[in-house]
C-alpha positions in Angstrom: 13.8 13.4 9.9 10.4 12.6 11.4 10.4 9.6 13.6 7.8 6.9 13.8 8.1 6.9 17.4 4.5 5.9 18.4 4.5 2.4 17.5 3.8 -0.6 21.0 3.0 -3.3 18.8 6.4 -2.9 16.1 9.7 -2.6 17.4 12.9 -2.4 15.9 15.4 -4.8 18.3 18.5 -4.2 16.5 20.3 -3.9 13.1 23.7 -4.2 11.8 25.4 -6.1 8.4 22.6 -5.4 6.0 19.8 -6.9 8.6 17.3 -5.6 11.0 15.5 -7.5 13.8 12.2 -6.7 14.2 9.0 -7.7 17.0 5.8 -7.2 15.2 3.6 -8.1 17.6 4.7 -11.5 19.2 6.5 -12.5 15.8 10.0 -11.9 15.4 11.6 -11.1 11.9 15.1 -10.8 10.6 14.8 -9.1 7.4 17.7 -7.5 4.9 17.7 -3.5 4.6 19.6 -1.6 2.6 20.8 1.1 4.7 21.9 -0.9 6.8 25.9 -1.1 6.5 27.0 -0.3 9.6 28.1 -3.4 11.5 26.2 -5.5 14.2 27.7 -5.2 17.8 26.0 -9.0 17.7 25.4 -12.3 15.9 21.4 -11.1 15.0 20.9 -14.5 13.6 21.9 -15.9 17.0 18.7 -13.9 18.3 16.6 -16.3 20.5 13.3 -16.2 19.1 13.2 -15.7 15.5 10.9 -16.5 14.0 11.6 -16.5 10.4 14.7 -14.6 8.3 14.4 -13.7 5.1 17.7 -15.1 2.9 18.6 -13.7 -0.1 19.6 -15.5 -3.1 22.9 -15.4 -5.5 20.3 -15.5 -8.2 18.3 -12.8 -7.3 15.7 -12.7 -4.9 15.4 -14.9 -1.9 13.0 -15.9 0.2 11.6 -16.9 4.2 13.6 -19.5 6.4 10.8 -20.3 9.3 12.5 -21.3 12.3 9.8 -21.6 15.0 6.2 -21.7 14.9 4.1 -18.8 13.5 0.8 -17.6 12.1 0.3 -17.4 8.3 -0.8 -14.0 9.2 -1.8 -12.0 12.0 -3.0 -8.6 13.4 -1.2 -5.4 14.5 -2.3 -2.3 15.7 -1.2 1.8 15.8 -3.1 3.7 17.9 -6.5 3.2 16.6 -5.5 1.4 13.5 -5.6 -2.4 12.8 -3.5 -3.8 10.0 -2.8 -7.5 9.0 0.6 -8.5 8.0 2.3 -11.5 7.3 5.8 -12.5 5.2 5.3 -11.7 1.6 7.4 -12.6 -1.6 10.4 -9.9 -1.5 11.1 -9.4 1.9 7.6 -7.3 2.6 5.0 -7.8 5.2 2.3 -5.5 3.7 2.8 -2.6 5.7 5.6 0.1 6.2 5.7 1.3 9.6 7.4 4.3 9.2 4.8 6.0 7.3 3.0 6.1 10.8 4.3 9.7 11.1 3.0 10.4 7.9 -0.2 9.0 9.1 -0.2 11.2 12.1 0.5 14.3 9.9 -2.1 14.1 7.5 -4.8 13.2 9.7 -3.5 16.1 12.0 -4.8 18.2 8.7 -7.6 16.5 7.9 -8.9 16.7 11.4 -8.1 20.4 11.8 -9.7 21.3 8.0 -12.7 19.6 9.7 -13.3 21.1 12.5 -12.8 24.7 10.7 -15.3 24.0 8.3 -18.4 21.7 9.6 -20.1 19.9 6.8 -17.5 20.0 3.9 -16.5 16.6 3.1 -12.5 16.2 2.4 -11.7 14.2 -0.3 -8.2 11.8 -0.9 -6.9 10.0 -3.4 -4.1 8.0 -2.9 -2.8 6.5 -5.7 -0.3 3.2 -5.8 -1.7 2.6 -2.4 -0.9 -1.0 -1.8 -2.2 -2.8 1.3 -3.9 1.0 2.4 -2.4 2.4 5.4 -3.3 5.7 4.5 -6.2 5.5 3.2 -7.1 3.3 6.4 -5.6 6.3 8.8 -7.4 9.4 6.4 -11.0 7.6 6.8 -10.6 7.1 10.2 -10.3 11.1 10.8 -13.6 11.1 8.7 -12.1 11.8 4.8 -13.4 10.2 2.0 -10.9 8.1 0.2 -10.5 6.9 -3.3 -8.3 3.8 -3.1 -5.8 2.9 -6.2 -3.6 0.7 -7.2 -3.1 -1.8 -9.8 -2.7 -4.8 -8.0 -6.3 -6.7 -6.7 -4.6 -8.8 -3.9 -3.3 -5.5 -2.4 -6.6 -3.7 -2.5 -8.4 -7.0 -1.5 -6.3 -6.2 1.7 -6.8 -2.7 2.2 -10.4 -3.5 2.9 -9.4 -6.1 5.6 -7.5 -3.3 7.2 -10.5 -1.2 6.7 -12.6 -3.3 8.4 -10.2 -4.0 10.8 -9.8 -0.6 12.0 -13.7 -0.2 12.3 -14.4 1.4 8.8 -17.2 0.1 7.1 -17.4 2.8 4.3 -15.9 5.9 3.6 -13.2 4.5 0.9 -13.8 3.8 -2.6 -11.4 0.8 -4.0 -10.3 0.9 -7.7 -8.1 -1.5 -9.2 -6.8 0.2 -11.7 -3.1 1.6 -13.7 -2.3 5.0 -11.4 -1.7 7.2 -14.8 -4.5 5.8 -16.3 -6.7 6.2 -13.8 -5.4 10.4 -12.9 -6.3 10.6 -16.9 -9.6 9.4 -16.6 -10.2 11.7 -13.6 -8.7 14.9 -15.1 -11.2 13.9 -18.5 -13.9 13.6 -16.1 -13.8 16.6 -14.1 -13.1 15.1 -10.8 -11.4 16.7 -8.1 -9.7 15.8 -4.7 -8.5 17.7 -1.9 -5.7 15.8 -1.2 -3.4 13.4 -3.0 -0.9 10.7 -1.7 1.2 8.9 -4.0 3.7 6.0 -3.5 5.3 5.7 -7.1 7.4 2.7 -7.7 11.1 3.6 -8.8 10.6 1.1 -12.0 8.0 -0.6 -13.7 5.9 -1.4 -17.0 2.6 -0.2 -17.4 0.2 -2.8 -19.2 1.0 -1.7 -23.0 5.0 -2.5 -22.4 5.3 1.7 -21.1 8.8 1.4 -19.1 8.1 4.0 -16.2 11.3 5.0 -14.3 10.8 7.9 -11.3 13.7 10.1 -12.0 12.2 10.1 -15.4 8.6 10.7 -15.1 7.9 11.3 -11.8 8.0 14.9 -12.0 5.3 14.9 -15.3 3.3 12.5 -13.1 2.8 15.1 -10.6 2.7 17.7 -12.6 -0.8 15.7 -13.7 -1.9 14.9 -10.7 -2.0 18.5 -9.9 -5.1 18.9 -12.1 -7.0 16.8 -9.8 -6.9 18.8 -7.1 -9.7 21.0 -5.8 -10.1 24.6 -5.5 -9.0 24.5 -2.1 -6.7 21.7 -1.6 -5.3 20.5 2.2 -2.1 18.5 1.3 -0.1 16.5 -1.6 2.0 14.0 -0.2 5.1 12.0 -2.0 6.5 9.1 -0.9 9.8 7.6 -2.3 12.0 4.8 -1.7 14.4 5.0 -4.4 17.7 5.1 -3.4 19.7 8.5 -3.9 16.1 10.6 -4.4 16.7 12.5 -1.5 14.2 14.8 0.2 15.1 18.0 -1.3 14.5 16.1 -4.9 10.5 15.8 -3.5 10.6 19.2 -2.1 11.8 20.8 -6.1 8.9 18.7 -7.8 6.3 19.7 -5.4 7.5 23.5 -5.6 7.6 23.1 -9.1 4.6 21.4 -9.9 2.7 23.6 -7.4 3.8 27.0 -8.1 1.0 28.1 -9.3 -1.0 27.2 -5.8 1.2 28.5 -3.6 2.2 25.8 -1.6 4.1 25.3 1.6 6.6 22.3 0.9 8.5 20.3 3.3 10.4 17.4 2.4 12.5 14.8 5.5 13.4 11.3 5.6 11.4 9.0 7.6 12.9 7.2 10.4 12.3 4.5 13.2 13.6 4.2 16.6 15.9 1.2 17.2 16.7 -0.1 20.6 20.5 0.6 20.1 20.1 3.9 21.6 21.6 6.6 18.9 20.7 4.4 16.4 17.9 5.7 14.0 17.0 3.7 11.2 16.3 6.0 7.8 13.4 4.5 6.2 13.1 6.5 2.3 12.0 10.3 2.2 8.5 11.8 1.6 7.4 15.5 0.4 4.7 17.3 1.7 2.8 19.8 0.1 0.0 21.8 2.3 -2.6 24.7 1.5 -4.1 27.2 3.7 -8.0 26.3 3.7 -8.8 30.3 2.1 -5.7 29.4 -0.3 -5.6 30.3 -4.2 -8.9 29.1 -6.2 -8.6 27.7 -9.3 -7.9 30.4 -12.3 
């Protein structure tokens, strides 16, 4: 498991009965988890200082009881990195902070590719990339990013955190369908050296196609891998889809790869809690990396 243990502005304060208590910032959250169903050595909704919980409903869905007095939305940071959150329709608040040890990894790469070779500009796309915390966190180690995902609010707010963080340019925002978009770029001849995806478990695409990821998601990479440059740095998979566990990720990728001779790693992703022992799991992600002299294309 790889720990997102670098956080000062997001802290998990406890969990327990299907809820965790969160600090982002100076706002304090209760929020439902699923992986959550070990019991609470507390009453968390008894928590002084919450400032909203997020109820479910019998119906389906739910949505945010606000108990005290809170911004509409506000700013956090991660190292270097500025993000703005704020509660969202389904439980969300725009960012996953667990993915900050994803973060860390692949600018780790993109950094070191660098710095070997002066000059050559790195290029990622990250496709279904929501509110763009890694494409915020690859252009800050100096990639150039091509930004997708289907929904405008979403990429609307990617470019806040963008210019939150300090970037001005260095990421190219399409709103677009992911498979239609890795279509058009395999038609077109264009190439990336890295890829991050974040497919959802289930959805419809916008002709009624029913995508569901144990399904397609292997074809979907298998596609993607046509995009990639000669010399590639990483492909990265996220999932949260209960019961696709890491060595699921680690198959596809090996798979899909084979012929580029990849080094695959696949882990959960985890947060510290302030229950001692306790580590929350927060989904799985695969990594795929290259050695910078690695296999051309044949």
């Amino acid at each position: 498991m790889k720990i997102a243990d670098g956080w000062k502005d997001y802290k998990i304060i406890a969990t327990g009965d299907g809820m965790k208590l969160e600090r982002w910032g100076n706002v304090v959250l209760l929020r439902p988890d699923p992986q959550v169903i070990w019991r609470s050595s507390r009453d968390l909704y008894a928590y002084e200082g919450i400032n909203a919980v997020y109820r479910r409903s019998a119906k389906g869905g739910g949505g945010w009881e606000f108990r005290r007095p809170m911004p509409e939305e506000w700013q956090i940071s991660y190292r270097d990195l500025s993000f703005v959150v704020k509660p969202m329709g389904f439980k969300h608040t725009g960012l996953f902070p667990e993915q900050a040890a994803n973060w860390d990894a692949m600018r780790a790469l993109i950094e070191d590719r660098a710095a070997a070779f002066p000059g050559r500009q790195i290029k990622v796309l990250n496709l279904f990339a929501y509110t763009g915390g890694a494409s915020v966190a690859c252009a800050k180690s100096g990639a150039a990013v091509t930004h997708v995902d289907a929904a405008k609010g979403m990429v609307e707010r990617a470019g806040r955190n963008a210019r939150l963080s300090g970037i001005e340019s260095g990421i190219r925002y399409i709103v677009d369908d992911c498979f239609k978009f890795v279509k058009k770029e395999i038609r077109r001849g264009n190439r990336y050296d890295a890829l991050i995806m974040d497919p959802p478990s289930y959805g419809r695409g916008p002709s009624g196609e029913i995508w569901k990821i144990e399904d397609d998601v292997f074809d979907f990479v298998s596609s993607c891998a046509q995009v990639l440059s000669d010399e590639p740095l990483f492909v990265l998979i996220n999932s949260y889809t209960t019961g696709l566990q890491p060595a699921v990720l680690k198959n596809i990728l090996s798979i899909a790869l084979k012929e580029r001779r990849a080094h695959t790693e696949a882990y959960e992703l985890g947060l510290p809690t302030e229950e001692g022992d306790v580590c929350l799991p927060c989904g799985a992600s695969g990594m795929a990396t290259f050695s910078a002299d690695g296999p051309r294309r044949a």
